[in-house]
C-alpha positions in Angstrom: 269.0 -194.7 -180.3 272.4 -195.3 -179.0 274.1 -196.3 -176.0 275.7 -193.9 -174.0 275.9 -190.8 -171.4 274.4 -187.8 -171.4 277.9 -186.3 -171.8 279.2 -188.9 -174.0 277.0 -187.1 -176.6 279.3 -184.4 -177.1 282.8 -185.9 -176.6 284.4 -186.4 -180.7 284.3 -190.1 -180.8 282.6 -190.8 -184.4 285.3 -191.2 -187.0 284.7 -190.7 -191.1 281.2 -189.1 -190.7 280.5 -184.9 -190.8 277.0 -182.9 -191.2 275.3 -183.0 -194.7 272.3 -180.4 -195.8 270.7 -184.1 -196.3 272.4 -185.6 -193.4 275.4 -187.1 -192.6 278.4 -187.4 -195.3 281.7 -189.2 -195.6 285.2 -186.9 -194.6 288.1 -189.1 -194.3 289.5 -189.0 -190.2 287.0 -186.8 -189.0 286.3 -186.9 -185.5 282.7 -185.9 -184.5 280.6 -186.2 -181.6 277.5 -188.5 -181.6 275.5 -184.5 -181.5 277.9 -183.2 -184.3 275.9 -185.9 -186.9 272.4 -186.0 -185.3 271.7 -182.7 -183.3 272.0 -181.2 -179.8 268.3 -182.2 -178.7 268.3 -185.7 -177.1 265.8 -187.9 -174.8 267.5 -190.6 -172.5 265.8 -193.7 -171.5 267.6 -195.4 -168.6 268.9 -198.9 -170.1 267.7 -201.2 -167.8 264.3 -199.7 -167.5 264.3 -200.0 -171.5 264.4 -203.4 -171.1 260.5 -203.7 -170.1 259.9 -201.4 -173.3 261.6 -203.7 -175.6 264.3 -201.5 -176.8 266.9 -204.0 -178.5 271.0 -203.2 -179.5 271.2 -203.6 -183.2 272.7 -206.4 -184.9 275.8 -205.7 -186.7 277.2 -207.2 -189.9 279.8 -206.2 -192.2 278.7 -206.0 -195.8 281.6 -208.3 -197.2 282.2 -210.8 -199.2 283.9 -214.3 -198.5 287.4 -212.5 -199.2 286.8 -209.5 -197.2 285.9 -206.9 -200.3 282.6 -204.9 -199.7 279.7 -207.3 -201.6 278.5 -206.0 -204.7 275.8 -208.1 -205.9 276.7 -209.7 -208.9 276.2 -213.8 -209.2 280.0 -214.0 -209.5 280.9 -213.1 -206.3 279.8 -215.0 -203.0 279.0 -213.1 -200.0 280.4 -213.2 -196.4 279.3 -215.0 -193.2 277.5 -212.3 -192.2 275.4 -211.5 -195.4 274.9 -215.6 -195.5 273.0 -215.5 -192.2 270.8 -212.8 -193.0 270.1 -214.5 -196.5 269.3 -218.0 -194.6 266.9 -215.8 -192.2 264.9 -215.1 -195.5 264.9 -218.6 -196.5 263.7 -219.4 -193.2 260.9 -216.6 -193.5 260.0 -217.9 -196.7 259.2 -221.7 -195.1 257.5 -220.3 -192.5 255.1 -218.5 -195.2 254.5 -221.7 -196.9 253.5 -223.3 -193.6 251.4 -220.8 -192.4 249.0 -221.3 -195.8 249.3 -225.3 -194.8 247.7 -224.5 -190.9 245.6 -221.3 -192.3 242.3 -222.4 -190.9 242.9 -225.9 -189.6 241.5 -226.7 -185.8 243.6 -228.3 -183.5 242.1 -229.0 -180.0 239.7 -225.8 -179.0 242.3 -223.1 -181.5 241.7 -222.6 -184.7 244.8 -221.4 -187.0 244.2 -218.1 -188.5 242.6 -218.1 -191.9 243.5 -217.0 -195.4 242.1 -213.8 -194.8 244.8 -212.9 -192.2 247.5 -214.1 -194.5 246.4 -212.0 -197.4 246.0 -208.9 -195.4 249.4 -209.3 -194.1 250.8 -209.9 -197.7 252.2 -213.1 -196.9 253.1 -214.6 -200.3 255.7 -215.9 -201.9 256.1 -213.4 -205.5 258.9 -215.5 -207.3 257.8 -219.1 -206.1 253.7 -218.9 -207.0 254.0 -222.1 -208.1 254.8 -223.4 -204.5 251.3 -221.1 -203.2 249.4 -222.6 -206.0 250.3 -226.1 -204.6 249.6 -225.5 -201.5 246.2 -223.8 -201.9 245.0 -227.0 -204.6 245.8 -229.0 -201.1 242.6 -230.7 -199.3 241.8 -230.0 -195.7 242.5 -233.4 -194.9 245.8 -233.5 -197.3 247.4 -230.0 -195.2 246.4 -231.9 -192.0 248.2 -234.9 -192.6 251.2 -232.9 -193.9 251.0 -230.4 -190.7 251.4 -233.5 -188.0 254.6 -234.0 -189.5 255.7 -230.9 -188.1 253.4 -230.3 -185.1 256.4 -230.0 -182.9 256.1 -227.4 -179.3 256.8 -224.7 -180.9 254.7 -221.6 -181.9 252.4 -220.9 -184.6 254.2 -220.2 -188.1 252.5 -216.7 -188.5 254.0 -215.5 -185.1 257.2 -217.2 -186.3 257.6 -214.9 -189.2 256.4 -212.1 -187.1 259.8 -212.8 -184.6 262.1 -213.3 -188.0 260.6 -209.8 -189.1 261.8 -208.7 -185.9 265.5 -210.0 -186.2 265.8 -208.8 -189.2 264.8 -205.3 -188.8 267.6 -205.2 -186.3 270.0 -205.6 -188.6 272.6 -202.9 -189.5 276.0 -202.6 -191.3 278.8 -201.8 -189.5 280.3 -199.7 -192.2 278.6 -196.3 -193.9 276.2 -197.3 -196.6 277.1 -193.5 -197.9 281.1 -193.9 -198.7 281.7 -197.2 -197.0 284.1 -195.7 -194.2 284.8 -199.2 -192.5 282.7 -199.1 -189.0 281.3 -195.7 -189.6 278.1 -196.7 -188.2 279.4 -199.4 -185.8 280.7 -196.7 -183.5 276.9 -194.7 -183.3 276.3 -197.9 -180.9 272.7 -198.0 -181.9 269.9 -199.5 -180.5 266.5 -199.4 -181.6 262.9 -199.8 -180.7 260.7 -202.4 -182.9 257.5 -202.6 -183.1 256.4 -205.5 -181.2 252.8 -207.1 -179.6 252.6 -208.3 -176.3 249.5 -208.0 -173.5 249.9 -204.8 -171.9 251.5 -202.3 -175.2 248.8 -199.9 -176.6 250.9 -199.6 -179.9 248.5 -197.6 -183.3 249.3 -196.9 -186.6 249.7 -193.4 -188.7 248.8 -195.4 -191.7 245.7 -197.9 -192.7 246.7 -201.3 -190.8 244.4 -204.6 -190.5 242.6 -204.6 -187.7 243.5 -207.2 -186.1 247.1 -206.0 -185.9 245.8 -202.3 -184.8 243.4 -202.5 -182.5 243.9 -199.5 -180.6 243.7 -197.3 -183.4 239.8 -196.9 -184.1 240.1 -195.0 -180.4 242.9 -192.9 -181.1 241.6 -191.4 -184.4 241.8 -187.6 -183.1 245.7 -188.6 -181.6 246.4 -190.3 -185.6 245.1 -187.1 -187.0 247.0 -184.7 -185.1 250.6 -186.8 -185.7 249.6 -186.5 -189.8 249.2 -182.9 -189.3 252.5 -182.0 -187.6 254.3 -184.4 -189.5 252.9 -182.9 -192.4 254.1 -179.3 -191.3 257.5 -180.1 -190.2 258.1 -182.5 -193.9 256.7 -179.4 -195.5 254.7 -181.6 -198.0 251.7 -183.8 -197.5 252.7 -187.3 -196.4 252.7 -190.3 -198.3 250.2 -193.5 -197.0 253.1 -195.5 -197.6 255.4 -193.9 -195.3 252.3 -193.7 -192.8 251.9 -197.5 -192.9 255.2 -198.0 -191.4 254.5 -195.6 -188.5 254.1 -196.8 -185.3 253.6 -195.0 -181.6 253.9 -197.0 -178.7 251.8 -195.0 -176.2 252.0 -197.3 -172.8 253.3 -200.8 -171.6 252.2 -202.0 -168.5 249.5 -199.2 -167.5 252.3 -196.8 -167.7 253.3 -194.0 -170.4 256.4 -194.1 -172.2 257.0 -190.6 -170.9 257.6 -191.7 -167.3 260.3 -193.7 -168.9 262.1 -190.9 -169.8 265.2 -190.0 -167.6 266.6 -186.9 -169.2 265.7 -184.4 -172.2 268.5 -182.8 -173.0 267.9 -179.3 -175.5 270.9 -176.3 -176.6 269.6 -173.0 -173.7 267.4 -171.3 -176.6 264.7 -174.3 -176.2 264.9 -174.9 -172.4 262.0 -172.9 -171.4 260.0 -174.3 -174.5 261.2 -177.9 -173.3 260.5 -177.5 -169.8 256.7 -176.3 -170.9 256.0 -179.6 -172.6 257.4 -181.6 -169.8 255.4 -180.0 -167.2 252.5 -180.7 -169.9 252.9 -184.2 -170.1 253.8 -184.9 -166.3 257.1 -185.6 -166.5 260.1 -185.9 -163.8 262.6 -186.2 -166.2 265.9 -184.3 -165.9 266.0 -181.3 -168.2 270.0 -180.7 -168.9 271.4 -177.5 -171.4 273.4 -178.9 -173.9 276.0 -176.0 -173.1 276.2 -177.8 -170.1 277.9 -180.8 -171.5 279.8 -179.2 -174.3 277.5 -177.9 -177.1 278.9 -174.7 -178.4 
């Protein structure tokens, strides 16, 4: 997503970026519109209403190194600021695995910490440091207790920790194109994006096989998970991979109410606006519908 008007679409505002048969390329000085790169079909969500959905701005970093040359990563060189933080965000990910497999199972008061079965199902291992897990899991009960009241501070429970780092880092985006390196190429699309994310009141299910635990919705929306496969099969042109499936989320309703009252405005080019104004009557929908001609499509 990104963060503009509906006529701020079309005004030529995105510098070093032009349409590609694959998608967008690098062309030194050009000066596109946000709909030039990604299409004249758009849906708007009104930003402060997004808030109660989740929807986050990105977090942007340049891919430099300490002297300001685009990292490459060769052990010779030592990245930025920028590329540090994310790095130390991993480290930090990577503690919070090791104390999840100290807590996994141990009762404290009337909760019990979710057990090694929840760990493994959420691959939560560390591949280049087994020796660390090994240690860990030779631990007694009593040994991992002892070592967890050192750090039984107010705070969370490590495996929601990681779950939050997961989210910060998944909002991370470079600032210049990862396709010719056009400094700030991508730091003027503005973006924002929607995670997935668990809190009481989102129905969120999976395309793809998820544990249960973490996809609870989806054993009731099997003839919904079918139908996405199908059409996403159809428009790929090619069956779809599991693995891409795994990573596909749809966020039905927050709160009771469906993400399509959320929607302000659809905006499609005059060929589709009957076909557009169908599904929105379909679906219920008071959203705006605005002609891209309208605002500058040609």
């Amino acid at each position: 997503m990104t963060l503009c008007t509906e006529r701020e679409l079309f005004e030529p505002k995105i510098r070093g970026m032009i349409p590609g048969k694959a998608g967008p390329i690098g062309s030194a000085g050009a000066l596109l519109s946000h709909a030039d790169l990604f299409g004249p079909c758009a849906v708007s969500f009104d930003p402060a209403r997004s808030r109660q959905i989740g929807i986050l701005p990105t977090a942007y970093y340049s891919p430099a190194d300490m002297f300001g040359s685009r990292f490459e990563f060769d052990r010779s060189r030592v990245p930025g600021l920028n590329l540090q933080v994310i790095q130390r965000l991993k480290e930090i990910r990577e503690l919070m695995i090791v104390i999840a497999a100290i807590e996994r199972d141990l009762k404290v008061g009337d909760f019990t910490f979710p057990g090694d079965d929840v760990l493994k199902a959420l691959d939560l291992n560390l591949p280049f440091q087994e020796e660390v897990m090994t240690a860990v899991y030779r631990m007694t009960r009593t040994q991992r207790t002892d070592l967890f009241n050192l750090f039984n501070t107010d705070r969370d429970i490590a495996l929601n920790l990681i779950s939050f780092i997961d989210i910060m880092l998944s909002l991370f985006q470079e600032t210049d194109s990862t396709i010719d390196g056009s400094m700030f190429a991508f730091y003027q699309q503005r973006e924002w994006r929607l995670v997935h994310h668990m809190r009481d009141g989102m129905v969120w299910y999976s395309l793809g096989a998820q544990p249960s635990f973490r996809d609870p919705f989806a054993p009731h929306r099997q003839v919904q998970i079918l139908e996405l496969r199908n059409e996403l099969a159809r428009i790929m042109g090619k069956p779809v991979e599991r693995t891409y499936l795994d990573h596909c989320w749809l966020l039905e309703a927050i709160d009771e109410i469906p993400i399509a009252d959320f929607i302000s405005s659809v905006i499609v080019p005059r060929r589709l606006q009957q076909f557009a104004a169908r599904l929105l009557r379909e679906v219920g929908s008071s959203a705006e519908l605005i002609v891209s001609e309208d605002l500058g499509y040609r």
